[in-house]
N, C-alpha and C positions, 0 to 999 in steps of 0.2 A: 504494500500500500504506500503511496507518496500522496502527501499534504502540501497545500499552498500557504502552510501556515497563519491561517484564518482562522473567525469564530467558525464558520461552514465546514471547516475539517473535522475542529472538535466536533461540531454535534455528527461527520459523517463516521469518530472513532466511535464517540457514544452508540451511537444505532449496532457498529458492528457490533461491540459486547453484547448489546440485547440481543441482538438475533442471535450470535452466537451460544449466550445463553436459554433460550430460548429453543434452542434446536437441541439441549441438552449437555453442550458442553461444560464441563466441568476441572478442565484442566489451569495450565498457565498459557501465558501468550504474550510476546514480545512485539509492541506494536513501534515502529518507530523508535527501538532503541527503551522505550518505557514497558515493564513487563506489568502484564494486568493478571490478578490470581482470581478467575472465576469460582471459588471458592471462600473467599473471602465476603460476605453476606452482611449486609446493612453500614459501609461503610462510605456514605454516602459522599463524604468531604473530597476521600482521598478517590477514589471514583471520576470527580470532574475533575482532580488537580492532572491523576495519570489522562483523562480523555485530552486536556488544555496541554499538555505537557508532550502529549505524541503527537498531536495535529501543530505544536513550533518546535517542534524537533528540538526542542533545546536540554533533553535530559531530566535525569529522575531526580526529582526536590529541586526544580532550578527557580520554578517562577513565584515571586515573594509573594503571592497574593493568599496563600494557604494557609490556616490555623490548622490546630488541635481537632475540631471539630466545625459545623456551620455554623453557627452563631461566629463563632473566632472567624472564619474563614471573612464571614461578610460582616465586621467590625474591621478587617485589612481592608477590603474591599473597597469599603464606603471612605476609611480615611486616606485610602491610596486614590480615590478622587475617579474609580471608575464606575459608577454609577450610570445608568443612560436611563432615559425616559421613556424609550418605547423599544422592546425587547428584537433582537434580530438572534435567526438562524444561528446558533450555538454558544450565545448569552447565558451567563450564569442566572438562575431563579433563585433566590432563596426564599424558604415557608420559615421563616423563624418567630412568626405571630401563636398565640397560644400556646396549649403544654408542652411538655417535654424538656428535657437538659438541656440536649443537646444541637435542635433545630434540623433540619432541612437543608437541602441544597440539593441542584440537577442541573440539565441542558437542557436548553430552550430546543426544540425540534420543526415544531412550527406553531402557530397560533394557538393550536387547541392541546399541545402535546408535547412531554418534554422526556428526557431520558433520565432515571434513574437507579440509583444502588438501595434498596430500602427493604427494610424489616417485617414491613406491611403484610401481613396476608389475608387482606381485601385485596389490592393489587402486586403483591409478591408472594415472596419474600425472592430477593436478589435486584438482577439487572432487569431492568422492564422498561418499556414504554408506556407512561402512565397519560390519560387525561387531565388538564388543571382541574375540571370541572371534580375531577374523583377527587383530590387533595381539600380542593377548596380553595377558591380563586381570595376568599378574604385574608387567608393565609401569606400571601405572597407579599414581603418586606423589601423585594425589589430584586430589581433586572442590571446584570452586571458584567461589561466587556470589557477583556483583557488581552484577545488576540483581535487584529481589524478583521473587519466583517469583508467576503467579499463582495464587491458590485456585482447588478444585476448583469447578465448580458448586454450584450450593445442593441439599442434597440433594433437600429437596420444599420446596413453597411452600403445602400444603395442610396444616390441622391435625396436630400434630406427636402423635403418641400415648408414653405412659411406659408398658410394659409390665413389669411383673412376669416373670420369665425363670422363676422358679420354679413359677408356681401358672397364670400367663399370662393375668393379669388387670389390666387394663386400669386404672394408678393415677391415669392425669393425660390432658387431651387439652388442650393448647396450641394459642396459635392464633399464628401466624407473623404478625410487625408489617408493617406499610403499608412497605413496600422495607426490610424485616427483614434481608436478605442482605448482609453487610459481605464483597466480595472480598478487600479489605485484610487482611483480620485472618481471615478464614474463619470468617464465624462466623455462626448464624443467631441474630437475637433474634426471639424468642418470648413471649408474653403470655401472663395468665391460670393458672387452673386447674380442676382437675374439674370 
């Protein structure tokens, strides 16, 4: 497996484990240099630290963002200033609202669904792909990136049209530059005009 070392990696290491587990695997597994022990059950912290840790390839216990457990983990989190206001593709969740020691933590997967390591068995116990809606969406103390997110595809890569919305005539016809598409920044550069 190779990573673009993104939030989108992580949450595509997250998915392997669960399918992996999921399909009954119960072994170890070296993903990116980060070994993950499917056998190790409800440890949910250290779970996103190796998923965030094999999608930037940067090594085991390298990226400072990790406590003890979730609550610790997203007390670094929140004073290391990565907080974001609306969740993307392999963003940290934490549920650290209501009972428990030691709180929550997962990957964002998409709008309705995130990856986790949990004790649950309503929705576990292990690696799984949960619902918010099953946790409980009042739960959630916030959404937190630490590798960049990647950009969307390039919309088109064929002349780029300006239309007029009011009258729907046709102001500008662009022509998308020789690898015009910057993932980094999401941005298409474009040339030219009418």
């Amino acid at each position: 497996m190779t990573f673009d070392k993104t939030s989108n990696a992580a949450a595509e290491v997250a998915q392997h484990v669960c399918d992996r587990f999921a399909g009954g695997y119960r072994g170890g597994e070296n993903i990116n240099g980060i070994h993950i022990e499917y056998r190790d059950i409800a440890r949910c912290s250290e779970f996103v630290r190796e998923c965030c840790e094999a999608a930037a390839g940067t090594g085991d216990h390298s990226l400072p963002y990790f406590g003890s457990d979730a609550r610790d983990t997203e007390r670094i989190l929140d004073m290391k200033g990565k907080r974001v206001p609306v969740p993307h593709v392999g963003d940290i969740v934490c549920f650290n609202k209501g009972t428990g020691t030691w709180g929550h933590i997962g990957i964002v997967r998409d709008g309705s669904t995130f990856c986790e390591n949990t004790s649950s068995t309503d929705r576990g116990p292990g690696f799984v792909v949960s619902r918010f809606a099953e946790i409980g969406w009042s739960r959630v103390t916030g959404y937190y990136r630490i590798l960049p997110a990647r950009a969307a595809a390039p919309p088109q890569t064929t002349p780029v049209k300006v239309i007029d919305h009011a009258t729907g005539a046709v102001l500008e016809v662009l022509q998308v530059v020789e690898g015009g598409w910057h993932p980094e920044q999401g941005k298409l550069y474009v040339s030219g005009g009418k």
